[in-house]
C-alpha positions in Angstrom: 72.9 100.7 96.3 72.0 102.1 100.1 70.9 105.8 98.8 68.8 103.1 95.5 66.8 101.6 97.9 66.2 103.7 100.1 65.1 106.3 97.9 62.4 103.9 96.2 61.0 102.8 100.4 60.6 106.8 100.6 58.9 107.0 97.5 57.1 103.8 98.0 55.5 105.4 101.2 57.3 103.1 103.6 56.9 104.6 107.5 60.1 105.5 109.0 61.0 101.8 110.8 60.9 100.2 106.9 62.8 103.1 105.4 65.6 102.5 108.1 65.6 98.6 107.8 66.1 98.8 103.4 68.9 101.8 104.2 70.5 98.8 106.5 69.6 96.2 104.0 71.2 98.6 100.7 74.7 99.0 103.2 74.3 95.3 103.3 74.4 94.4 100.0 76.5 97.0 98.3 79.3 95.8 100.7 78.3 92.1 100.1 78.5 92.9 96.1 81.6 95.1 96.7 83.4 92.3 98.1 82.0 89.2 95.5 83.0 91.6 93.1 86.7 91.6 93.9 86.7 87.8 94.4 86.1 87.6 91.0 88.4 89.7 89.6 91.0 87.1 91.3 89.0 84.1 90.5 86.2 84.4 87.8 86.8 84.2 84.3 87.5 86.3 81.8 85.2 84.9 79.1 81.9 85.1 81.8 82.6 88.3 83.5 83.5 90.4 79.9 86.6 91.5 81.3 90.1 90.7 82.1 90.5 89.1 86.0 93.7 90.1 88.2 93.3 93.5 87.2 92.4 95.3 90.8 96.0 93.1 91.9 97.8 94.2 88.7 97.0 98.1 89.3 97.6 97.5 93.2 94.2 98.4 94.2 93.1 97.6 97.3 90.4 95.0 97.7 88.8 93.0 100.4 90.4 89.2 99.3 93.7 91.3 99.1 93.6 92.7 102.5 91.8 89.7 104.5 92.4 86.7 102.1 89.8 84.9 99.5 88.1 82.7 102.2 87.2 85.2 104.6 86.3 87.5 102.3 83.8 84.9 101.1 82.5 84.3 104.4 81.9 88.1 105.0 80.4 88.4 102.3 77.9 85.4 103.1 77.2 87.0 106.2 76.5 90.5 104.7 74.1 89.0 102.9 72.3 86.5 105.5 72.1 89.8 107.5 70.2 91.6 104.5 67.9 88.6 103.7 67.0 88.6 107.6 65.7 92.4 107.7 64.1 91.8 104.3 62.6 89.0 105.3 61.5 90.7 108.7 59.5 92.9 106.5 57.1 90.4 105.6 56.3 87.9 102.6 56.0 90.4 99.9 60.3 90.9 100.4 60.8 87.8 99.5 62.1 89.1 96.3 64.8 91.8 98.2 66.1 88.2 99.9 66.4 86.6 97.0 68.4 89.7 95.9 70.5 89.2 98.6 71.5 85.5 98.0 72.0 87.0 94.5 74.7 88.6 95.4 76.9 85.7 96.2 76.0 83.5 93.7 76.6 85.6 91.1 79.8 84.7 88.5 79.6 87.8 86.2 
């Protein structure tokens, strides 16, 4: 997601401070959607997500609810995300949309 949007603030023309702050705000939310992605494979459903949950436990993967526990994995991932919002908000009104994104991320049940 980090190398995804940075790629498109280089190709957009962004200057050097705004290609930094999107790298930041792609680490953000790949770790943010990283993370809300293993708390639903232990809590989401199997019907809404299209595939069985518990798997990542029953291969003994390691995950971030595995390692640090379902709440604080949630709350990490909330603050990954109010992180990225801030920067893409800090770019101005027309990032909006790469907030929303963000808040996306946590939010999401599939």
């Amino acid at each position: 997601i980090r190398a995804a949007v940075g790629s498109g603030a280089m190709l957009g023309g962004g200057d050097e401070s705004q290609i930094e702050t999107l790298l930041e705000y792609g680490r953000l939310i790949g770790l943010a959607f990283q993370i809300q992605d293993d708390i639903l494979d232990v809590e989401g459903d199997a019907a809404t997500l299209g595939k069985v949950v518990g798997s990542d436990t029953r291969l003994g993967k390691a995950t971030y609810p595995g390692l640090v526990g379902l709440d604080p994995a949630r709350e990490k991932a909330r603050e990954l995300v109010s992180r990225a919002a801030d920067l893409a908000l800090a770019l101005g009104p027309s990032a909006e949309p790469l907030a929303a994104v963000a808040r996306y991320i946590v939010e999401r049940r599939i």
